[in-house]
N, C-alpha and C positions, 0 to 999 in steps of 0.2 A: 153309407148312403147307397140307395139303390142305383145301378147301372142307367143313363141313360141311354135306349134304345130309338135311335131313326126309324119310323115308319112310314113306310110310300103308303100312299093316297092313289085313289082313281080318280078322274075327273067324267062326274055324271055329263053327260053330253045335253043338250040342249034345256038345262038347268043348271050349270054356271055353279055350281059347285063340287067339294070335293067327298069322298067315300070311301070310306074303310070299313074293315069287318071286326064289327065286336069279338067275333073267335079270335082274330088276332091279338088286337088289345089284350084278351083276357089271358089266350095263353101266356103272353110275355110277362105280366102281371102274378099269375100263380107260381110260375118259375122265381117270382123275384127281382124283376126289371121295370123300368116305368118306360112305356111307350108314348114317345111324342111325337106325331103328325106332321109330316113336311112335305109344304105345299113345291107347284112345281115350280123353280126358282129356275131362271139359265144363264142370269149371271155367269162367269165361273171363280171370281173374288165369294160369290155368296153360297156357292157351292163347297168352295175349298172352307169357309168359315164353318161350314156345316157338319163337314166332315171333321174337323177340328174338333169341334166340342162335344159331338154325340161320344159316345163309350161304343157304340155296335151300332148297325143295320140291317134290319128285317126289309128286304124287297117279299111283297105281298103278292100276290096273285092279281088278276084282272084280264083286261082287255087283250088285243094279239099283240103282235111286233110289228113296226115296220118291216120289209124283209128288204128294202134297198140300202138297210145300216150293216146288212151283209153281204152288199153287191146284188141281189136277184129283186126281177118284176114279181109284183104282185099274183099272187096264186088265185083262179076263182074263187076255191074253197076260203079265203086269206078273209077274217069278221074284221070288228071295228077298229081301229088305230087311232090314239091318242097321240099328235105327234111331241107335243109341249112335257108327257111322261115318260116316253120313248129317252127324249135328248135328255132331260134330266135324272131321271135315273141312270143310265149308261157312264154321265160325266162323276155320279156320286160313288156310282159304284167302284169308277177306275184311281179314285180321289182315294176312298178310302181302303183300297187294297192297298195303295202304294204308298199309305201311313200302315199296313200291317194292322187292323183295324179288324174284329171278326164283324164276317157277314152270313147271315143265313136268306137264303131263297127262297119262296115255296111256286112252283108250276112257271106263272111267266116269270118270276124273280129268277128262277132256277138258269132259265133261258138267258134274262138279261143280265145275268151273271157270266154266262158264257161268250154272250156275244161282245164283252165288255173285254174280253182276254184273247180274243180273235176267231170266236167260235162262229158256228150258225145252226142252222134248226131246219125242221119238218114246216115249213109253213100248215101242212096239212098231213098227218101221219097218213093218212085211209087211202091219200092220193097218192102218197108220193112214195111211200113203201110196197114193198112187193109179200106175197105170202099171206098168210090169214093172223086178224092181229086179234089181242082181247077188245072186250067193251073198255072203251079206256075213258068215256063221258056213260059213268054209272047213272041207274036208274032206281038203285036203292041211298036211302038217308045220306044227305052230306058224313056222315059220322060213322058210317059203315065201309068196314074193309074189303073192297070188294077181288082183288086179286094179289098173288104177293110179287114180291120183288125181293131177289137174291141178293146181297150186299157183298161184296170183298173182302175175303176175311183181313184182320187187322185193321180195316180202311175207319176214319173218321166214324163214318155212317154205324158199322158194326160195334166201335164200342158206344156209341152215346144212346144207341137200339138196345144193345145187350142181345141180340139177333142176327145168323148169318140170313134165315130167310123174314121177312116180314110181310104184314098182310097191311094193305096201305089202301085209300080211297083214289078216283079215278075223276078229274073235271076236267079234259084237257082234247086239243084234237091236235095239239103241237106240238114238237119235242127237239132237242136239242141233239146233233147229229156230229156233224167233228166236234172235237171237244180237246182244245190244244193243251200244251203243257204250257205251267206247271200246272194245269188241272188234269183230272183222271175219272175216268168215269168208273164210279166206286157201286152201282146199283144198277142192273136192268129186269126186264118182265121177260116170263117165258115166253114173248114172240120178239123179243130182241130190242125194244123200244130202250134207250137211256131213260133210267128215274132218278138218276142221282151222279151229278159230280164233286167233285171238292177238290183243293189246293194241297197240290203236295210241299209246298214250302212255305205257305201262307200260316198263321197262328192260328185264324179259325176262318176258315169260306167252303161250306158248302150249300149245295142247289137241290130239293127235291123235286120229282115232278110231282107232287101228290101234296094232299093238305093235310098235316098232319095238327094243324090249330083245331079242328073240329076234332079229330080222333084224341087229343088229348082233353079237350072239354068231355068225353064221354071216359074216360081213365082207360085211355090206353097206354098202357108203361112204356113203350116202346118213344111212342109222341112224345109221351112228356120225357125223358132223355133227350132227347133232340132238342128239347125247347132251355131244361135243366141247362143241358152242357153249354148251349152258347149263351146264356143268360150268366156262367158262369165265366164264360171266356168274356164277356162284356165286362162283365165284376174285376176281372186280372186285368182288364184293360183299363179301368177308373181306377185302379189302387196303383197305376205305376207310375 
């Protein structure tokens, strides 16, 4: 049987419903996993059941963070906040870490993977960073690589890439800044930005900043490893 994979949802704003990105579905899907939608529940009985039953958790991309779930006031630069996604992701995330459960991140997931293990972020890289940074919100195709990102050798990132450097896409003006243990930031950009954390003790958790769901819809090998591997650590997790 195929792995079941948790997928977060965005909640569209003033139309009362929820939103995902077909690139995700599909990459999950081409790797061999079935992706199921979960709305934002804050129980924590309905959250722990949740965590139970899925096989893995894809946290997706979207909206910004609260940034007082990391102690700081809102930054000017600081976009929309979902807060009902915020709390439920964060409780799903820390549920199914602590069943050893693989999870993959991509951009806010990455983040709210961190900030779930005692981390916090850039509300706003451009502002709150010093030095000249890349274009990090591309202006070419969601599906083009526009800058690379160094990975660590031996790290998670570098064998599921088959890559020490990779060339990865850019939607983001946030990023994820302390990064405690047991995580490790396994990926940065040549002006220092984090794009990737992961679990050094964990079975499978890592965070990218970048969307690698669109660069594996256009066959980039690199992406689809990333999607393979945890799609197969979800698979180790339904068969035990």
């Amino acid at each position: 049987m195929k792995p079941i994979i948790g997928l977060t949802a965005s909640l569209e704003l003033g139309r009362d419903e929820y939103g995902i990105q077909l690139a995700d579905t599909e990459a999950i899907l081409a790797a061999g996993g079935l992706p199921i939608m979960l709305p934002h529940v804050l129980e924590r009985a309905d959250i722990d059941e949740i965590a139970e039953h899925i096989d893995g958790l894809f946290l997706a991309g979207g909206y910004d963070i609260d940034p007082t779930l990391f102690d700081e006031e809102p930054h000017p630069n600081l976009g929309v906040i979902i807060p009902s996604r915020d709390a439920f992701e964060l409780a799903l995330a820390k549920k199914v870490l602590d069943l050893n459960k693989p999870i993959l991140g991509v951009c806010r997931g990455a983040q709210i993977l961190n900030i779930a293990v005692g981390g916090d972020m850039y509300q706003d890289i451009t502002a709150q960073t010093t030095g000249v940074l890349l274009q990090h919100q591309q202006r070419a195709p969601k599906f083009h690589g526009s800058h690379f990102v160094d990975a660590t050798g031996g790290s998670l990132l570098h064998r599921l890439s088959g890559l020490r450097r990779l060339k990865v896409n850019s939607r983001h003006h946030q990023a994820n800044r302390h990064v405690p243990e047991p995580f490790i930031v396994s990926g940065v950009s040549s002006d220092g930005i984090v794009e990737a954390i992961e679990s050094t003790q964990h079975h499978f958790a890592l965070g990218v900043q970048w969307h690698p769901e669109n660069m594996a819809k256009a066959g980039d090998a690199a992406s689809i490893g990333i999607f393979a591997g945890f799609v197969e650590a979800c698979r180790e997790e339904g068969d035990d």
